[in-house]
C-alpha positions as CSV (number, residue, x, y, z in Angstrom):
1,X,0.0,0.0,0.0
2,X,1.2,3.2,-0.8
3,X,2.4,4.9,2.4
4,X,2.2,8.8,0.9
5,X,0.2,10.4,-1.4
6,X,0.0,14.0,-2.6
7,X,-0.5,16.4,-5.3
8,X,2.1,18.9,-6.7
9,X,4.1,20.3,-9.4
10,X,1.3,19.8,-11.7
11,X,1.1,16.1,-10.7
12,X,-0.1,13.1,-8.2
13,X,2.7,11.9,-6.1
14,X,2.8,8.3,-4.0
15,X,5.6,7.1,-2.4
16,X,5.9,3.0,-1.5
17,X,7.9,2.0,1.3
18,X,8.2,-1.4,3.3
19,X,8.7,0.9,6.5
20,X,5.9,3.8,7.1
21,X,7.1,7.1,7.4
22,X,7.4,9.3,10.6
23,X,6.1,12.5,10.9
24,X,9.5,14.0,10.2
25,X,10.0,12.1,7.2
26,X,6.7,13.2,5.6
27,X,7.7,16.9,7.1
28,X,11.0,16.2,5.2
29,X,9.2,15.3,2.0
30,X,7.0,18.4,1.6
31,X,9.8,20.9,2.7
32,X,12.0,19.6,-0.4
33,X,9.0,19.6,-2.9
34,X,8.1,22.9,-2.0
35,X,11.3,24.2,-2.2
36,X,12.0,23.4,-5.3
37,X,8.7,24.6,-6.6
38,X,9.5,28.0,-5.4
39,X,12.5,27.7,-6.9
40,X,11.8,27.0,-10.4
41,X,8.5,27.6,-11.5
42,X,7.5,29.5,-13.9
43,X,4.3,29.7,-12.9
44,X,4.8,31.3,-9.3
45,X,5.8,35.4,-9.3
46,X,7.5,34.7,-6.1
47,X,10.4,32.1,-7.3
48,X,14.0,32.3,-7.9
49,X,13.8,31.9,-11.2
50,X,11.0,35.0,-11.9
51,X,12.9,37.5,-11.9
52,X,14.9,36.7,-15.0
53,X,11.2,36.6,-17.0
54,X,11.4,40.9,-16.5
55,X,14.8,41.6,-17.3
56,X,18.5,40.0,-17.7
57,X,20.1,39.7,-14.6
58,X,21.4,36.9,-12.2
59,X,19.8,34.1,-9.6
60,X,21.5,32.4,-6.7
61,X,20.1,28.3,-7.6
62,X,20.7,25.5,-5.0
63,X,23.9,23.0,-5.8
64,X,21.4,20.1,-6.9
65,X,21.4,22.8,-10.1
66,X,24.7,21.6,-11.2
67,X,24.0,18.3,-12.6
68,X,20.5,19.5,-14.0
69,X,22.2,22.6,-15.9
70,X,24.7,20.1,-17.3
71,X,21.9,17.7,-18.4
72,X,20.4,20.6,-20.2
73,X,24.1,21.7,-21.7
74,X,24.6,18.2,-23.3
75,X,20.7,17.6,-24.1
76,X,20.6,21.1,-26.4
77,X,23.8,20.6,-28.4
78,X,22.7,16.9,-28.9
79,X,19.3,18.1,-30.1
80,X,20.3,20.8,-32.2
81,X,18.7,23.2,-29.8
82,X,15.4,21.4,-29.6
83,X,15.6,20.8,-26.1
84,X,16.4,24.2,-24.0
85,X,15.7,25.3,-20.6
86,X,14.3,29.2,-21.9
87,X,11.8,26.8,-23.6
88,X,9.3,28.3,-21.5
89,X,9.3,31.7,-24.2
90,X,7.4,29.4,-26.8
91,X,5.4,27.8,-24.6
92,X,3.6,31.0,-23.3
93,X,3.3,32.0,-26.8
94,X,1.2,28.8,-27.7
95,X,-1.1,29.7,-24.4
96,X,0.2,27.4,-21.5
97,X,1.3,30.4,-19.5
98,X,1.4,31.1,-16.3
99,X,-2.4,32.8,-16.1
100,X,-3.4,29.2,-18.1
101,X,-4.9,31.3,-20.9
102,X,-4.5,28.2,-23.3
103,X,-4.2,30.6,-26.1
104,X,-2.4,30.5,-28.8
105,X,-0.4,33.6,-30.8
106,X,1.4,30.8,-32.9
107,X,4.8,29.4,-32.5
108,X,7.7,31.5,-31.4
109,X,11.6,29.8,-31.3
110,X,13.3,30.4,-28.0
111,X,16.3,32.4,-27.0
112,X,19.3,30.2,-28.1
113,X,20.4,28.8,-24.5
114,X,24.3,29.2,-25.2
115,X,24.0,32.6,-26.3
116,X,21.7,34.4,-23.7
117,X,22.1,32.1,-20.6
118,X,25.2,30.8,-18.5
119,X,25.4,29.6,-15.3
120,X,28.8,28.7,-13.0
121,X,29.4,26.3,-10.0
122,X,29.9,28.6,-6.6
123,X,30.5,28.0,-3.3
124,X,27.6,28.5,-2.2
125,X,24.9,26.7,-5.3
126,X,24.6,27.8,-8.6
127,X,24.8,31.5,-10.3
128,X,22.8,31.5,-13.5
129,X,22.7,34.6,-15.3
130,X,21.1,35.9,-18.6
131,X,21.9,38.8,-21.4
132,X,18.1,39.3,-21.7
133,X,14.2,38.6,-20.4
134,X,13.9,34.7,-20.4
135,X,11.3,32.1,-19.6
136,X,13.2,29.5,-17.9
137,X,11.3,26.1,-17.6
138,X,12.8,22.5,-17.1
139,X,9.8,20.6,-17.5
140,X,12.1,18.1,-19.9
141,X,14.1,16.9,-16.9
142,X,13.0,18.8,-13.3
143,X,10.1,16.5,-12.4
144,X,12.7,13.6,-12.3
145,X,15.5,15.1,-10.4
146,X,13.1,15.8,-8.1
147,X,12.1,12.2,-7.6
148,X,15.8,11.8,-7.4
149,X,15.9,14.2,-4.4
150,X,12.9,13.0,-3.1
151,X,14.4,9.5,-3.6
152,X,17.6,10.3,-2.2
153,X,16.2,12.0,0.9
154,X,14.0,8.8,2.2
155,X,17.2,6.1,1.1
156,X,19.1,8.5,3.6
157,X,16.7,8.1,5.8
158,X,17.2,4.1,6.1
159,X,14.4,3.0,3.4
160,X,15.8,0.0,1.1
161,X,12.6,-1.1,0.0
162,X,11.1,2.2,-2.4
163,X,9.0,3.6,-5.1
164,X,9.0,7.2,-5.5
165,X,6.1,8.1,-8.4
166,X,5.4,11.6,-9.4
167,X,3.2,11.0,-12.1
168,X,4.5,9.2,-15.2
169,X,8.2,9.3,-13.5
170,X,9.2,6.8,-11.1
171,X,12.1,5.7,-9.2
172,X,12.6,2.5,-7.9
173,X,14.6,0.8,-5.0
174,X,14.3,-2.9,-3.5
175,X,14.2,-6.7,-4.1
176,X,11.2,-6.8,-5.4
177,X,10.9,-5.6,-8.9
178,X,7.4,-3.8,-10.5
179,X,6.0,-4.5,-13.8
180,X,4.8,-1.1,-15.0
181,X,2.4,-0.9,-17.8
182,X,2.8,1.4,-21.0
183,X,0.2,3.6,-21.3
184,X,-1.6,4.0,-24.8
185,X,-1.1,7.5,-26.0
186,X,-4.1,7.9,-27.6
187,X,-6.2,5.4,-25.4
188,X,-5.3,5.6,-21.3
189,X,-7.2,2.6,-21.1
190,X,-4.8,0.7,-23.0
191,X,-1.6,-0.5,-22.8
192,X,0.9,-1.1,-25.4
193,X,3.4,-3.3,-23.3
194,X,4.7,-3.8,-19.7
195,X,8.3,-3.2,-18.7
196,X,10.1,-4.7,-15.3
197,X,11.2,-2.0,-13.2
198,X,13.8,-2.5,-10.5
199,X,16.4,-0.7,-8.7
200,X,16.0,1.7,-12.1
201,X,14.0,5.2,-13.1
202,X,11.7,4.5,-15.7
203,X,10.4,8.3,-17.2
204,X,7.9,8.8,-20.3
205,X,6.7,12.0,-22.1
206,X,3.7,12.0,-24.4
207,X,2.2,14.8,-26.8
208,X,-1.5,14.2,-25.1
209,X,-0.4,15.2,-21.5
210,X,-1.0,18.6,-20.9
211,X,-2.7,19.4,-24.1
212,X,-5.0,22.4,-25.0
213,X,-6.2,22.4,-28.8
214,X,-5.9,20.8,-32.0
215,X,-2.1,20.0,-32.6
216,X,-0.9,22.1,-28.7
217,X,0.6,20.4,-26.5
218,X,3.6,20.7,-24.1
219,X,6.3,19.1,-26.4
220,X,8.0,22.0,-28.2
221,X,11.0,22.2,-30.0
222,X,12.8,25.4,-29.0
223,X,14.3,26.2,-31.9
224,X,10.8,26.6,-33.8
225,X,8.4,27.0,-31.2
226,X,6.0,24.4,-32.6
227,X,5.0,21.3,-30.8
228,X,6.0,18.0,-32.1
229,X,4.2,15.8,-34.8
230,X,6.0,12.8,-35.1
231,X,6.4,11.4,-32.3
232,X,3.8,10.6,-30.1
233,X,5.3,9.2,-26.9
234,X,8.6,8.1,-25.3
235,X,9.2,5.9,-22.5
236,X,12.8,5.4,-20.9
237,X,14.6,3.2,-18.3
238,X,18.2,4.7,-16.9
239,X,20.1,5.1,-13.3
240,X,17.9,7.8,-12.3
241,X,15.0,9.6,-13.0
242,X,16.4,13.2,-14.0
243,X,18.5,11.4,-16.8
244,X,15.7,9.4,-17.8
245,X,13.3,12.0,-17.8
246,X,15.5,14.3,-19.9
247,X,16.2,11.8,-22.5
248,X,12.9,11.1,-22.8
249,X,12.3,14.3,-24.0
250,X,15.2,14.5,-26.3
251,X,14.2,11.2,-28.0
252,X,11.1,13.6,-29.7
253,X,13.7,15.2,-31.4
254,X,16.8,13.4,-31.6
255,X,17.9,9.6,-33.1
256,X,18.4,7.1,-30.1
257,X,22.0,6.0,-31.2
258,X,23.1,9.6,-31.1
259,X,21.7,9.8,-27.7
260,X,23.5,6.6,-26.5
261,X,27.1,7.7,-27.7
262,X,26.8,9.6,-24.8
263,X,24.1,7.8,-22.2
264,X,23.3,4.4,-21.2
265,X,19.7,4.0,-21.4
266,X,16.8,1.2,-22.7
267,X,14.0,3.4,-24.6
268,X,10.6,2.6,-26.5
269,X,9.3,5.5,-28.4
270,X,5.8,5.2,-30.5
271,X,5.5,7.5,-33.5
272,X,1.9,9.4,-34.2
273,X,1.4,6.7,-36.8
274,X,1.1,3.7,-34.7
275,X,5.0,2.5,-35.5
276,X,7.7,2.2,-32.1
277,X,10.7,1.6,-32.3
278,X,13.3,0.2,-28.8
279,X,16.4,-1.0,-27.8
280,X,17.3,-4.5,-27.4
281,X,16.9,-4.7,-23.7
282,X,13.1,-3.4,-24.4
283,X,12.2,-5.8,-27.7
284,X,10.3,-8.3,-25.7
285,X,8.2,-5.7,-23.2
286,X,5.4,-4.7,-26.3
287,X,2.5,-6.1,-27.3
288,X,2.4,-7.6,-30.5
């Protein structure tokens, strides 16, 4: 039975543990979600990461920015700029903004990251500065470093046996393994395979999450604004969710095997016309 349950960043959170949680534990949970909420969202006028949507300037960002930053560094030059953290720029201008308005002024590309963003490792965290306005949004690979954090947080706290799920992101720890359906992307009632999950992040992205008309959804490529066609969902199996999460995302955009010269990862990804393609590891977890 799941021993915590909760709603945030957008999605439904439980947490599985062999041991229930103590009061402190559940505490610890919420503080770290919340944090990083108020740190990144571009939805909140009141996180770190606001200011820099009125004018060019710098933000102080907590250390567990490093390794995310460098995910996003190696995700845009392997994408040709299709996956980028000021990615938030074209999605306002589609409609999913922060007021929700869900309406569209047509595509817009995004600032180029390596030209009006940099950020640098200090003592204290993370400096990220910018040369002009930017929406920053790491939707492509926040939601699964924080199910690493939140992960991390409750290992260190003496649980062996543990599922952190924050939606369609999970993180898995234990002797028992979980066999995870596939969900359909155009049919949530179906499945198109199972795959075995243990002591491994399994992350998927899909075009009909969060989408608001004919042809919008959250999938954009930066460097045109528009939302993907061609790919309809992505499903992906790494160490850890943030990795996962992020490639998952990339694999809209970018060939597998160019991924892979640079990550180990399993992946399945369906195309809008029914076709999927997957690694080796993966070729027995579909339906026929």
């Amino acid at each position: 039975m799941p021993d915590l349950t909760f709603d945030a960043i957008g999605t439904a959170w439980t947490i599985t543990t062999d041991e229930p949680l103590s009061g402190q534990q559940r505490d610890d949970v919420a503080d770290l979600v919340a944090g990083y909420d108020r740190t990144y969202s571009r939805f909140r006028r009141d996180s770190v990461i606001a200011p820099l949507a009125q004018e060019a300037g710098t933000v102080q960002l907590p250390p567990s920015a490093v390794p995310l930053l460098r995910l996003f560094d190696t995700l845009h030059r392997l994408t040709g700029g299709a996956v980028n953290p000021l990615v938030g720029h074209s999605l306002e201008k589609l409609g999913y903004d922060a007021a929700y308005s869900f309406s569209s002024s047509g595509p817009s590309a995004a600032p180029d990251w390596t030209l009006t963003a940099g950020w640098r490792q200090a003592e204290d965290g993370t400096q990220l500065s910018t040369t002009a306005p930017v929406t920053f949004d790491i939707g492509a690979a926040g939601k699964g470093q924080l199910v690493d954090l939140v992960f991390g947080l409750l290992r260190a706290a003496g649980h062996r046996n543990l599922t952190v799920d924050a939606g369609s992101d999970l993180r898995h720890a234990g002797e028992r393994g979980l066999r995870v359906a596939l969900e359909h992307p155009y049919d949530a009632t179906r499945a198109i395979g199972v795959v075995p999950l243990r002591n491994r992040a399994l992350c998927a992205s899909a075009a009909n999450r969060r989408a608001w008309g004919e042809g919008l959804h959250h999938i954009v490529d930066a460097g045109t604004g528009r939302p993907v066609e061609a790919v309809a969902a992505t499903w992906v199996l790494a160490e850890d969710a943030m990795t996962a999460d992020g490639l998952a995302t990339a694999l809209f955009f970018t060939d597998p095997d160019l991924l892979a010269e640079e990550f180990a990862f399993d992946y399945v990804r369906m195309f809008s016309d029914g076709r999927a393609t997957y690694s080796d590891a993966m070729a027995g977890v579909l339906f026929s």
